[in-house]
PyMOL Python script that loads the backbone (N, CA, C, O; Angstrom):
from pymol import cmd

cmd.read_pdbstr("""\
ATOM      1  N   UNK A   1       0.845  -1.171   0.000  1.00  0.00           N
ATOM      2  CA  UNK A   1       0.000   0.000   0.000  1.00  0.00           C
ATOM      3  C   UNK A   1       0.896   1.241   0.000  1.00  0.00           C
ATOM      4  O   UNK A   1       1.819   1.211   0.814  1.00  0.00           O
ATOM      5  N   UNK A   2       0.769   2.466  -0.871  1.00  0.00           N
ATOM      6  CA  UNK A   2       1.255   3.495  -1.035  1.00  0.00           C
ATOM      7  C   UNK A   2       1.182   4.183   0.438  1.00  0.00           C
ATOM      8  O   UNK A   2       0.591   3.668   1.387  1.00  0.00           O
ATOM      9  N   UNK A   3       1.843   5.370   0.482  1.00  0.00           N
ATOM     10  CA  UNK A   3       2.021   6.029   1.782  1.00  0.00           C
ATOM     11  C   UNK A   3       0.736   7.221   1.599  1.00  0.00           C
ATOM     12  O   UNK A   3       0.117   7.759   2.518  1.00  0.00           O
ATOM     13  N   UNK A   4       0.600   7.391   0.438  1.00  0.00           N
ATOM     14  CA  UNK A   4      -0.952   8.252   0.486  1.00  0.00           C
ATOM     15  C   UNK A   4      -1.951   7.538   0.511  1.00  0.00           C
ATOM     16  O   UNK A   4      -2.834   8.250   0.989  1.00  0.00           O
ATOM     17  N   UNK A   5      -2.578   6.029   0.166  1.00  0.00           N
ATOM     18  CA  UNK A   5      -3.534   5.725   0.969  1.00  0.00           C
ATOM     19  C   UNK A   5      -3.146   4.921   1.958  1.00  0.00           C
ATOM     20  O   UNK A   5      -3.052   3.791   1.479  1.00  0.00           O
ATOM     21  N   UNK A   6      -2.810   4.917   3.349  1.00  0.00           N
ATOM     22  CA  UNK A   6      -2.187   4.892   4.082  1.00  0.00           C
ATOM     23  C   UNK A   6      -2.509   5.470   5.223  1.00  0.00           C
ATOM     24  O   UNK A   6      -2.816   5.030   6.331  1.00  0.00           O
ATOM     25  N   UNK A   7      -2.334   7.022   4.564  1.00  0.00           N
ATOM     26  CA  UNK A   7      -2.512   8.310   5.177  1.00  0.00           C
ATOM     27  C   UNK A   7      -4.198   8.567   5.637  1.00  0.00           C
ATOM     28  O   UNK A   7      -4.732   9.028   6.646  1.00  0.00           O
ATOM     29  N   UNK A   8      -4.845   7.861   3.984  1.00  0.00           N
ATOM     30  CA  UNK A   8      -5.875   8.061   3.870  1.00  0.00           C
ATOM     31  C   UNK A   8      -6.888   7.017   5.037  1.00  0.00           C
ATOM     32  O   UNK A   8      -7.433   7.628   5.956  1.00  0.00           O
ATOM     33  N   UNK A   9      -7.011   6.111   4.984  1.00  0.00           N
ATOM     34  CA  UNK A   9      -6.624   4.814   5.713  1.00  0.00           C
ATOM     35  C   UNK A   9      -6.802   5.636   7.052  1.00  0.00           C
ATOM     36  O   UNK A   9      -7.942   5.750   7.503  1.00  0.00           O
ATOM     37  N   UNK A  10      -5.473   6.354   7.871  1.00  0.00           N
ATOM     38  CA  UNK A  10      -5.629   6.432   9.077  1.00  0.00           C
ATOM     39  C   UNK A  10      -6.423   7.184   9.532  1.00  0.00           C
ATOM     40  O   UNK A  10      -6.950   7.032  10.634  1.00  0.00           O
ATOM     41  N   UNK A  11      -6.666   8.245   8.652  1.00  0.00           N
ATOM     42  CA  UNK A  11      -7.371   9.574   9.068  1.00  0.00           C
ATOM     43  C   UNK A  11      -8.901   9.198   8.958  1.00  0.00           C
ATOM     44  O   UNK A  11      -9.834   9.897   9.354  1.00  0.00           O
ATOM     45  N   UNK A  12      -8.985   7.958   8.343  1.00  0.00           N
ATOM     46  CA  UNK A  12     -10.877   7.731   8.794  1.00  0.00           C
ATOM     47  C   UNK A  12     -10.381   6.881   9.952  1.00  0.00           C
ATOM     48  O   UNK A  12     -11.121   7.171  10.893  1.00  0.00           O
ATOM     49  N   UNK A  13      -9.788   6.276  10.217  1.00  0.00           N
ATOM     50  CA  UNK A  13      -9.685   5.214  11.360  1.00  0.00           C
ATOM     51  C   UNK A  13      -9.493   6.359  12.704  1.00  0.00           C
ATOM     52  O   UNK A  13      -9.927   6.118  13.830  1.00  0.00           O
ATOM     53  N   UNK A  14      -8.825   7.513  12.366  1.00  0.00           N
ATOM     54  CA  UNK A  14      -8.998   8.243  13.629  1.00  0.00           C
ATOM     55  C   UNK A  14     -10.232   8.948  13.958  1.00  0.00           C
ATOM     56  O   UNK A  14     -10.311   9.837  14.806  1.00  0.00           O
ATOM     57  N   UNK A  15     -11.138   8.530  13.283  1.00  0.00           N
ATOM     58  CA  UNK A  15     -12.640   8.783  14.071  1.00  0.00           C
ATOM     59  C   UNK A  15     -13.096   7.572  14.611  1.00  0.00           C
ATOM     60  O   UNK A  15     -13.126   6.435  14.140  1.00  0.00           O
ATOM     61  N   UNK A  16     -13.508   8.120  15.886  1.00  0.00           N
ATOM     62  CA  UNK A  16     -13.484   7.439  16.851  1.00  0.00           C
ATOM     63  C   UNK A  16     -15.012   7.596  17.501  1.00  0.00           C
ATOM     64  O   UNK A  16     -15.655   8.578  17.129  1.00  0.00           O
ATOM     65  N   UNK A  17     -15.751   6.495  18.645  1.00  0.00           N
ATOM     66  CA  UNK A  17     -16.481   6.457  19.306  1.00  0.00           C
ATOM     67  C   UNK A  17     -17.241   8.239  20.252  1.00  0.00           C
ATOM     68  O   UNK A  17     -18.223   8.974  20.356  1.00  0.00           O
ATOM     69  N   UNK A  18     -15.449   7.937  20.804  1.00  0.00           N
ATOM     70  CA  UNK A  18     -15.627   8.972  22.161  1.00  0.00           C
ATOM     71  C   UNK A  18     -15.079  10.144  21.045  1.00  0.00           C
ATOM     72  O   UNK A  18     -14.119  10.140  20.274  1.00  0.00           O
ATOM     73  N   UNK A  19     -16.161  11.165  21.330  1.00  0.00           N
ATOM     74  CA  UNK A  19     -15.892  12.639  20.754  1.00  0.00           C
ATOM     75  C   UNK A  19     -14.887  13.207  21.396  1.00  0.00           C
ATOM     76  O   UNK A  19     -14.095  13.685  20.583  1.00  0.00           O
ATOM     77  N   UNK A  20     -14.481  13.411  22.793  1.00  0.00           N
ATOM     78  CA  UNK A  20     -13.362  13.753  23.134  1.00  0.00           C
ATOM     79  C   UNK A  20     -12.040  13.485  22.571  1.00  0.00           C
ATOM     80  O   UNK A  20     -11.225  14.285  22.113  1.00  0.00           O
ATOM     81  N   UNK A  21     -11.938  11.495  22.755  1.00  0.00           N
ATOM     82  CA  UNK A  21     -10.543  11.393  22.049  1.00  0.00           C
ATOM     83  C   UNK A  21     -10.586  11.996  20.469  1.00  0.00           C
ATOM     84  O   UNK A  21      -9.602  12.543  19.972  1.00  0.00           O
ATOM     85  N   UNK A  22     -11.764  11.831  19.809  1.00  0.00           N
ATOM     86  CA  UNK A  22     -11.625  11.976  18.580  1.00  0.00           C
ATOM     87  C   UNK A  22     -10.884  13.756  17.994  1.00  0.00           C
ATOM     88  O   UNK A  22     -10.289  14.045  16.955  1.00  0.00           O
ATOM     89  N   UNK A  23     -11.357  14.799  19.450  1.00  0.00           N
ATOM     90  CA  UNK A  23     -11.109  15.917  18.996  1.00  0.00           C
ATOM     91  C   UNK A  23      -9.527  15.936  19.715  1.00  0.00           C
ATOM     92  O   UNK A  23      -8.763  16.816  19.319  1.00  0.00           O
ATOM     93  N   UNK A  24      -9.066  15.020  20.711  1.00  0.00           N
ATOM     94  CA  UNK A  24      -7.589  15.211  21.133  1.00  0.00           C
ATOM     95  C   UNK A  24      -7.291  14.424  19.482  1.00  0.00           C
ATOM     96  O   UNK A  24      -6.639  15.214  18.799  1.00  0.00           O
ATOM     97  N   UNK A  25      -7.486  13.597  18.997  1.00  0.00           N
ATOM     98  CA  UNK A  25      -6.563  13.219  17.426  1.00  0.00           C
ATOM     99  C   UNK A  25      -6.804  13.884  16.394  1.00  0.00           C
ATOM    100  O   UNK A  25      -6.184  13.422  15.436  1.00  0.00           O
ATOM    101  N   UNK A  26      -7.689  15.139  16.034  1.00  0.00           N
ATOM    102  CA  UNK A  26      -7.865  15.857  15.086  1.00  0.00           C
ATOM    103  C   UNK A  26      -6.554  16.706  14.853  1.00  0.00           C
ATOM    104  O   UNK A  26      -5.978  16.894  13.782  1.00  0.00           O
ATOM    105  N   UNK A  27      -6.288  17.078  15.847  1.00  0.00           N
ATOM    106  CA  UNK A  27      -5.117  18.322  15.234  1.00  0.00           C
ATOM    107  C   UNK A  27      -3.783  18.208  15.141  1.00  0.00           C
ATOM    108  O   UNK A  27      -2.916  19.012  14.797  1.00  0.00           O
ATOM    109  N   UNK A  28      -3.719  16.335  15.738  1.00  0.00           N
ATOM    110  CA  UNK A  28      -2.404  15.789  15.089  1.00  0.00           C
ATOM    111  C   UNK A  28      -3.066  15.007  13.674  1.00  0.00           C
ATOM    112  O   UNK A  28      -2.336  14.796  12.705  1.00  0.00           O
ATOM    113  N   UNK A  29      -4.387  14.644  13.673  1.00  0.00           N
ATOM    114  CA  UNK A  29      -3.967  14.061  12.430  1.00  0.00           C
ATOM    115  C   UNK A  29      -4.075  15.309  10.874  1.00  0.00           C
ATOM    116  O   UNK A  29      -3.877  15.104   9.677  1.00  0.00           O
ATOM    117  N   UNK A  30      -4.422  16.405  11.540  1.00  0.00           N
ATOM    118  CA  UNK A  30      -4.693  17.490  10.802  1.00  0.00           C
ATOM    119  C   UNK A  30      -3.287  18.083   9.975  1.00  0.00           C
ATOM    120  O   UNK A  30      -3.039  18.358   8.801  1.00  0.00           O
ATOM    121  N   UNK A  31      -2.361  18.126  11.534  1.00  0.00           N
ATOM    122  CA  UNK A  31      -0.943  18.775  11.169  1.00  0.00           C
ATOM    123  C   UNK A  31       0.211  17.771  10.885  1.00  0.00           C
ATOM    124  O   UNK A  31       1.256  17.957  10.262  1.00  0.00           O
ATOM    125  N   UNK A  32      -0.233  16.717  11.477  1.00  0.00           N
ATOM    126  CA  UNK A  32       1.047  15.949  11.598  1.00  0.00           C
ATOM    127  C   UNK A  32       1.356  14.833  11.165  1.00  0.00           C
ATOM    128  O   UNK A  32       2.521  14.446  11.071  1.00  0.00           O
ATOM    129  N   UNK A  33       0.010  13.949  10.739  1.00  0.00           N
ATOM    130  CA  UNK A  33       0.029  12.927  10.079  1.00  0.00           C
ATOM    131  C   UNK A  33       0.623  12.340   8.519  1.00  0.00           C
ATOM    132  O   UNK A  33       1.018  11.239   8.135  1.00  0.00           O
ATOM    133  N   UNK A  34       0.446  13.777   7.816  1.00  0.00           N
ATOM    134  CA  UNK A  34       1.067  13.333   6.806  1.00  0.00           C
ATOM    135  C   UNK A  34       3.113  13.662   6.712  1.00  0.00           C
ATOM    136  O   UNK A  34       3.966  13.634   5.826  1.00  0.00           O
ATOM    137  N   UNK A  35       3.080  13.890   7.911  1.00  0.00           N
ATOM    138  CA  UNK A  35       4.662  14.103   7.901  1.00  0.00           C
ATOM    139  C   UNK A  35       5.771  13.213   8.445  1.00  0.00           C
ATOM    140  O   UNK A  35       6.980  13.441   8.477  1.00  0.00           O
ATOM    141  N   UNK A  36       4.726  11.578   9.093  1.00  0.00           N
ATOM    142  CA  UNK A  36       5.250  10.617   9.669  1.00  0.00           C
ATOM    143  C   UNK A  36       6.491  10.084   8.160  1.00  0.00           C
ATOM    144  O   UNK A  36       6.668  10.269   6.956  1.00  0.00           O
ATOM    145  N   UNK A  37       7.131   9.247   9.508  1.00  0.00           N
ATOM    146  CA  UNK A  37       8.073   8.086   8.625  1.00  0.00           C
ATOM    147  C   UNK A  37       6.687   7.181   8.792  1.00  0.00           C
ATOM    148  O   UNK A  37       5.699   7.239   9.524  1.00  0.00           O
ATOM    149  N   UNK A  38       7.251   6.114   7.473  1.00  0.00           N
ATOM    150  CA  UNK A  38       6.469   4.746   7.613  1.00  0.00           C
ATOM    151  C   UNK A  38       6.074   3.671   8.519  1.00  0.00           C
ATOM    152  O   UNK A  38       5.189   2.816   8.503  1.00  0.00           O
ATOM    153  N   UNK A  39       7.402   4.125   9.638  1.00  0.00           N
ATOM    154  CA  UNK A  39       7.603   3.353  10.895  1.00  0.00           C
ATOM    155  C   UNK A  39       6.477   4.040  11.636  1.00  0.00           C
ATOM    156  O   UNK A  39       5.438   3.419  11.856  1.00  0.00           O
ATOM    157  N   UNK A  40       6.641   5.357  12.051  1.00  0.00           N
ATOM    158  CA  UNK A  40       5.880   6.123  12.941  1.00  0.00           C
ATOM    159  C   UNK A  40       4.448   5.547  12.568  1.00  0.00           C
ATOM    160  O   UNK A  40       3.691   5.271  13.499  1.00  0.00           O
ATOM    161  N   UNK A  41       4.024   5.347  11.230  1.00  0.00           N
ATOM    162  CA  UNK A  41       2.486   5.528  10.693  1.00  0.00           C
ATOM    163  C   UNK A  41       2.112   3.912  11.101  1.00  0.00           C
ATOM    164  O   UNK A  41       1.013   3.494  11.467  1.00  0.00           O
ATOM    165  N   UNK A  42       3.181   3.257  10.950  1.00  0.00           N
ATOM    166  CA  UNK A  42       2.451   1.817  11.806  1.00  0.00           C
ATOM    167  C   UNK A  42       2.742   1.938  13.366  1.00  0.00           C
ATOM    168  O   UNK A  42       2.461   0.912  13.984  1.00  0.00           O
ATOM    169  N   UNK A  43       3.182   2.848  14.023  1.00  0.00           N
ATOM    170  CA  UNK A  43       2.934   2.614  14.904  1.00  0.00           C
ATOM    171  C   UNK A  43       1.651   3.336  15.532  1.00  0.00           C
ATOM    172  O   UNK A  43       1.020   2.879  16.485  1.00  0.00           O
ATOM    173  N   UNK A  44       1.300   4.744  14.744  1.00  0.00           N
ATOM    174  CA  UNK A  44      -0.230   5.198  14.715  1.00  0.00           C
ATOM    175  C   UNK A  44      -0.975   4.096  14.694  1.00  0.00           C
ATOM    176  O   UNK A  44      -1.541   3.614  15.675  1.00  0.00           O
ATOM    177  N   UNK A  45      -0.988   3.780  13.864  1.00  0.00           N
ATOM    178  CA  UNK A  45      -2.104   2.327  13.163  1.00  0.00           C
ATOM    179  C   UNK A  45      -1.967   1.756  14.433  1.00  0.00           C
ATOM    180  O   UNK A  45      -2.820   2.072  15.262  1.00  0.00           O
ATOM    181  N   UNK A  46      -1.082   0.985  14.763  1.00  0.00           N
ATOM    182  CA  UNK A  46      -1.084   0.018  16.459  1.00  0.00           C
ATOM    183  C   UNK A  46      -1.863   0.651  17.138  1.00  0.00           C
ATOM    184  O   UNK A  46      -2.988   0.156  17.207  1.00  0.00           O
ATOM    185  N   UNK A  47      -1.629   1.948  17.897  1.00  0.00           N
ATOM    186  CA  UNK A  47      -1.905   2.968  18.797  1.00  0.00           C
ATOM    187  C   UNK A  47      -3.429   2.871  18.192  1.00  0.00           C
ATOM    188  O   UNK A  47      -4.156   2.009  18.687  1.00  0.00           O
ATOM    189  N   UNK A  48      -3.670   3.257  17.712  1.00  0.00           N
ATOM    190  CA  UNK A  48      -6.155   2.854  16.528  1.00  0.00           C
ATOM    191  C   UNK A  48      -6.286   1.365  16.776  1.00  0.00           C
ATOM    192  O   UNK A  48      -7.319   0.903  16.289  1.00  0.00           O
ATOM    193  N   UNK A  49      -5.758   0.767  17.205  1.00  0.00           N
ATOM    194  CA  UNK A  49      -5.869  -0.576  17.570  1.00  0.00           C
ATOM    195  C   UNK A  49      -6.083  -0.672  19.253  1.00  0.00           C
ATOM    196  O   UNK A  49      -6.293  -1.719  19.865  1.00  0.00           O
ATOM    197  N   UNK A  50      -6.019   0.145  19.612  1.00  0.00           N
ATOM    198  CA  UNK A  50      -6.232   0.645  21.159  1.00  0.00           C
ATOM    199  C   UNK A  50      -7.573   0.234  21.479  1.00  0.00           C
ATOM    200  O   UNK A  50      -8.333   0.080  20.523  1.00  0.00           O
ATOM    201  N   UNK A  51      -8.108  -0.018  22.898  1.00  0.00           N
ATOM    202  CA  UNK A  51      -9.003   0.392  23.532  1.00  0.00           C
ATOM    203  C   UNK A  51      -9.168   1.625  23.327  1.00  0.00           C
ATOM    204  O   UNK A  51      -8.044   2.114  23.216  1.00  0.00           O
ATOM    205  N   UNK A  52     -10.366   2.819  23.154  1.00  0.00           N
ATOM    206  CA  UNK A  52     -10.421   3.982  23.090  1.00  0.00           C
ATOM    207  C   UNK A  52     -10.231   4.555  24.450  1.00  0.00           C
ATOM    208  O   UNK A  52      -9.446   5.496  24.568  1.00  0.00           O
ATOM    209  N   UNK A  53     -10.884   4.079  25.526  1.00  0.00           N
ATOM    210  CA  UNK A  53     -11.017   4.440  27.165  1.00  0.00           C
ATOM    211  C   UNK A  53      -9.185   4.300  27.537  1.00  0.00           C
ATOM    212  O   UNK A  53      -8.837   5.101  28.405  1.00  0.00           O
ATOM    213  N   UNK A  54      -8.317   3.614  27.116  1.00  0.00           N
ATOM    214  CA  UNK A  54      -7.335   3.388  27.797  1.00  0.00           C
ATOM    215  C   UNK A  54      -6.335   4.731  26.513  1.00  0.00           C
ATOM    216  O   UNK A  54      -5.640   5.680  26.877  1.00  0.00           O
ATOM    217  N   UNK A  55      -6.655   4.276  24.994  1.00  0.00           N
ATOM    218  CA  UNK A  55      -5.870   5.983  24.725  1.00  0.00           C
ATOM    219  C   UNK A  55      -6.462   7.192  25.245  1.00  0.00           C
ATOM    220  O   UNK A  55      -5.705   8.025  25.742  1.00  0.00           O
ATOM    221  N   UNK A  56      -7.389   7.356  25.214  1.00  0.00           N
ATOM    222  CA  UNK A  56      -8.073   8.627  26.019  1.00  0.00           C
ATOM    223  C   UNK A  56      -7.269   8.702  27.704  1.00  0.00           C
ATOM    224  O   UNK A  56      -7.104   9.855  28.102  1.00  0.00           O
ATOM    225  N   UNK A  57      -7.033   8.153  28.170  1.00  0.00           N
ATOM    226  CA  UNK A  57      -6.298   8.266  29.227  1.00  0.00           C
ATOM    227  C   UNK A  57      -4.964   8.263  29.299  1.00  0.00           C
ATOM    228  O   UNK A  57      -4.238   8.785  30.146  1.00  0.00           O
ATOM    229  N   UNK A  58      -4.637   7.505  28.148  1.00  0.00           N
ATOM    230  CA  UNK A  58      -2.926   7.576  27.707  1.00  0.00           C
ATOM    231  C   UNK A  58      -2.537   9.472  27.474  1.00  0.00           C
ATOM    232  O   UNK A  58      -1.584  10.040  28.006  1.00  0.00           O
ATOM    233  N   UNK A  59      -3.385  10.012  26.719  1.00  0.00           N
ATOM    234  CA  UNK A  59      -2.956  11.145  26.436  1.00  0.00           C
ATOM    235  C   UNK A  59      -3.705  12.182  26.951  1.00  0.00           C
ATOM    236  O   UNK A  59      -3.630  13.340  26.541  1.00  0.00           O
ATOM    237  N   UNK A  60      -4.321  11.854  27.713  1.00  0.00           N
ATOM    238  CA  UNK A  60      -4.480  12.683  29.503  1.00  0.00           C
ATOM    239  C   UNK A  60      -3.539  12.689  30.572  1.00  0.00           C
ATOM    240  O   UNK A  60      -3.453  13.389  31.582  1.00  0.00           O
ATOM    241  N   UNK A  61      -2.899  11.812  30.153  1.00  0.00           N
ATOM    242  CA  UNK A  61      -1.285  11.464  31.015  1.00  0.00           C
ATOM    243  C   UNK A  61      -2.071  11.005  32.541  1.00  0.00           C
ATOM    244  O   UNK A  61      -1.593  11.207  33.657  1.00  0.00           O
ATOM    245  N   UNK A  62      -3.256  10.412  32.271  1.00  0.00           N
ATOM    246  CA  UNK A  62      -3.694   9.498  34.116  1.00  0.00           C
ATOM    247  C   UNK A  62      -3.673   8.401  33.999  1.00  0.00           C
ATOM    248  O   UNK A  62      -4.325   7.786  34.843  1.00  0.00           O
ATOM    249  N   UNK A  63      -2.958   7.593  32.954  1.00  0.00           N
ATOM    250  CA  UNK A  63      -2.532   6.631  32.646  1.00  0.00           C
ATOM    251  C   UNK A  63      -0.933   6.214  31.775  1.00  0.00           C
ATOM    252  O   UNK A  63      -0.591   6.755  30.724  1.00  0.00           O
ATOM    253  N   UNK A  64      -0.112   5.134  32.517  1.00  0.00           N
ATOM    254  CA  UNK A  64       1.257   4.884  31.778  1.00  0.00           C
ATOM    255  C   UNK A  64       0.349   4.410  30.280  1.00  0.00           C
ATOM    256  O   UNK A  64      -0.574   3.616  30.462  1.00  0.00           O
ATOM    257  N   UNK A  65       0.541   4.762  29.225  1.00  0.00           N
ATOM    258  CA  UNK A  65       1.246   3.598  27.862  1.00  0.00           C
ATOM    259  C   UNK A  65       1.209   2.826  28.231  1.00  0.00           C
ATOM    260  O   UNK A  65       1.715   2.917  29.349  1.00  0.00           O
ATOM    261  N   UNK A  66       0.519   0.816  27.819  1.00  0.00           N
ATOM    262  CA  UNK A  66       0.213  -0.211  27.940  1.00  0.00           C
ATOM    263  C   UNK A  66       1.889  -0.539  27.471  1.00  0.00           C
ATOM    264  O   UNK A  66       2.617  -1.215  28.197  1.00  0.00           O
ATOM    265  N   UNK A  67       2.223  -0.123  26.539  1.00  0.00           N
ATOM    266  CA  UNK A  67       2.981  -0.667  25.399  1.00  0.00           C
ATOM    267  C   UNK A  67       4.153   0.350  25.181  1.00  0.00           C
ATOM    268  O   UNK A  67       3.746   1.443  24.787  1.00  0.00           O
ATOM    269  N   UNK A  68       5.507   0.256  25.343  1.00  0.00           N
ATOM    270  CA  UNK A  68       6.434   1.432  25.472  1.00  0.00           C
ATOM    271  C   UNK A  68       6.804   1.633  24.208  1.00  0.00           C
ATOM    272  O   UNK A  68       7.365   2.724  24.108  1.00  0.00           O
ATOM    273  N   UNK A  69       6.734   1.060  23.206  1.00  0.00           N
ATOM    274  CA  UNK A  69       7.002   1.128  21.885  1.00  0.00           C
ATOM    275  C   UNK A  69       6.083   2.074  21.156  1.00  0.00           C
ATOM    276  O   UNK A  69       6.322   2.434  20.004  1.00  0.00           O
ATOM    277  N   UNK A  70       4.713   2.594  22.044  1.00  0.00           N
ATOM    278  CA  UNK A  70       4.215   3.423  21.669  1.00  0.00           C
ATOM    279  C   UNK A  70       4.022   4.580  22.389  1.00  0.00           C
ATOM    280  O   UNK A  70       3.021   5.228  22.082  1.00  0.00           O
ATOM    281  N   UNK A  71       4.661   4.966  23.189  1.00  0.00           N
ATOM    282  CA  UNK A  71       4.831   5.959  23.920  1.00  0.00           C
ATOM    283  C   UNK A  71       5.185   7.364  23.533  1.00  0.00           C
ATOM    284  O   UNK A  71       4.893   8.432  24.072  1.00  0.00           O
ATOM    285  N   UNK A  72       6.245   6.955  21.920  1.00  0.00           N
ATOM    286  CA  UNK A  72       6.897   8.176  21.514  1.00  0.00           C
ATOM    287  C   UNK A  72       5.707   9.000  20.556  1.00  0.00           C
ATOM    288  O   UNK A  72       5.417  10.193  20.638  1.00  0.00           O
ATOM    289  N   UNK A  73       5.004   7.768  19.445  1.00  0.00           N
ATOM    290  CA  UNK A  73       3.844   8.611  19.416  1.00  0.00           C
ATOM    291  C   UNK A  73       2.558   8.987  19.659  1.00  0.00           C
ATOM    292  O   UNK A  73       1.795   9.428  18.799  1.00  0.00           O
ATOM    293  N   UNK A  74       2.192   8.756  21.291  1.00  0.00           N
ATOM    294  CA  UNK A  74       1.529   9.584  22.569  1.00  0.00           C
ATOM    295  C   UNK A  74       1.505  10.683  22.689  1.00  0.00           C
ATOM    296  O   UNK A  74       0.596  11.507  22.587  1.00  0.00           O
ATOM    297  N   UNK A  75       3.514  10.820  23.139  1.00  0.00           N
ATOM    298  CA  UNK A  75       4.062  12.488  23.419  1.00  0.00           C
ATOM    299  C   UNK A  75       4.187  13.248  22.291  1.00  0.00           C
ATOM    300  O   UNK A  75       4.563  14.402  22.496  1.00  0.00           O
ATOM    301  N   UNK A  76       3.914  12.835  20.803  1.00  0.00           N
ATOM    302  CA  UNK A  76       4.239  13.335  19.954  1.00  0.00           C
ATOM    303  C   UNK A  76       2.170  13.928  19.691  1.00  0.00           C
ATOM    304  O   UNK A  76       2.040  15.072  19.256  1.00  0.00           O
ATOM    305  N   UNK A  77       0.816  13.111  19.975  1.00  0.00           N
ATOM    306  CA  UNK A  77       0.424  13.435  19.786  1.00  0.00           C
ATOM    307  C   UNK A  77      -0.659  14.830  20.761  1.00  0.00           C
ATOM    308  O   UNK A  77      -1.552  15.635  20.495  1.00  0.00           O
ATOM    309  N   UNK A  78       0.320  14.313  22.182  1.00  0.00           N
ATOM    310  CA  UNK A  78       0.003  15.179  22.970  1.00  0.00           C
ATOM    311  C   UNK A  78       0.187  16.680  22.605  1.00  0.00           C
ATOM    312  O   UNK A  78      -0.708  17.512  22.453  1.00  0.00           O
ATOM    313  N   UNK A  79       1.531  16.857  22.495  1.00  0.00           N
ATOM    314  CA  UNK A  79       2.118  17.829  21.971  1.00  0.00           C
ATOM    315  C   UNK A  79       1.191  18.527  20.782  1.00  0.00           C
ATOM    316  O   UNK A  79       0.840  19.682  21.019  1.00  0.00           O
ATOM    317  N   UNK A  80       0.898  18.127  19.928  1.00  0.00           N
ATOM    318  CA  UNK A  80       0.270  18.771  18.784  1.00  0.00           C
ATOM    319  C   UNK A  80      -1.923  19.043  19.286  1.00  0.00           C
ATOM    320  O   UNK A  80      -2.771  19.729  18.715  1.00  0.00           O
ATOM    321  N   UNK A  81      -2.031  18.121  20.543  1.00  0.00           N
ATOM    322  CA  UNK A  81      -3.104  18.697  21.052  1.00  0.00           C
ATOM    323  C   UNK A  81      -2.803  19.615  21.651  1.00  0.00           C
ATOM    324  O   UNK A  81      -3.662  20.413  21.276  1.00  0.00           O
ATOM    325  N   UNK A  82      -2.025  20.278  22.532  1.00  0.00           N
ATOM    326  CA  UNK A  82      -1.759  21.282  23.456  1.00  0.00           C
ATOM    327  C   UNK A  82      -1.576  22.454  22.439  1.00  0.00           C
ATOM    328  O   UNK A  82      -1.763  23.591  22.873  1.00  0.00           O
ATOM    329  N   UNK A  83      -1.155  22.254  20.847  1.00  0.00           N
ATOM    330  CA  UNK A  83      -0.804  23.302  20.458  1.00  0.00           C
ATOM    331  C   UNK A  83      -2.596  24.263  19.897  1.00  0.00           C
ATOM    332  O   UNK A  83      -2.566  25.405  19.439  1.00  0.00           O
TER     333      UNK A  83
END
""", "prot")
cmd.dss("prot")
cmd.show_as("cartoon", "prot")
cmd.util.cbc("prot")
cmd.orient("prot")
């Protein structure tokens, strides 16, 4: 699969149940998604493979990351919610 549908691919998968998480992943997948490496974008994809209740708390920071391999893009999508 190409890296533009891919892209395309994640950005419906980041709508989500809970309207909250869905508006904490809008403005990374708005700004930042299409600027991943290939690595980073499967590890997005893992991270949409989540429980929604346990990422919603991952990037509320009232919960550790299940999984440390995905931790980096957590802080990466925290960051682009705060902005």
């Amino acid at each position: 699969m190409d890296t533009q549908t891919r892209i395309r691919q994640l950005r419906w998968r980041s709508k989500r149940g809970l309207l909250e998480l869905e508006l904490m992943l809008a403005p990374f997948v708005e700004s930042d998604l299409g600027t991943l490496s290939p690595e980073q974008l499967e590890s997005y994809a893992r991270l949409l493979e989540c429980d929604d209740l346990d990422l919603y708390d991952w990037l509320r920071g009232h919960e550790a990351v299940a999984d440390p391999s995905l931790e980096s893009i957590v802080e990466r999508i925290k960051l682009s919610h705060r902005v």
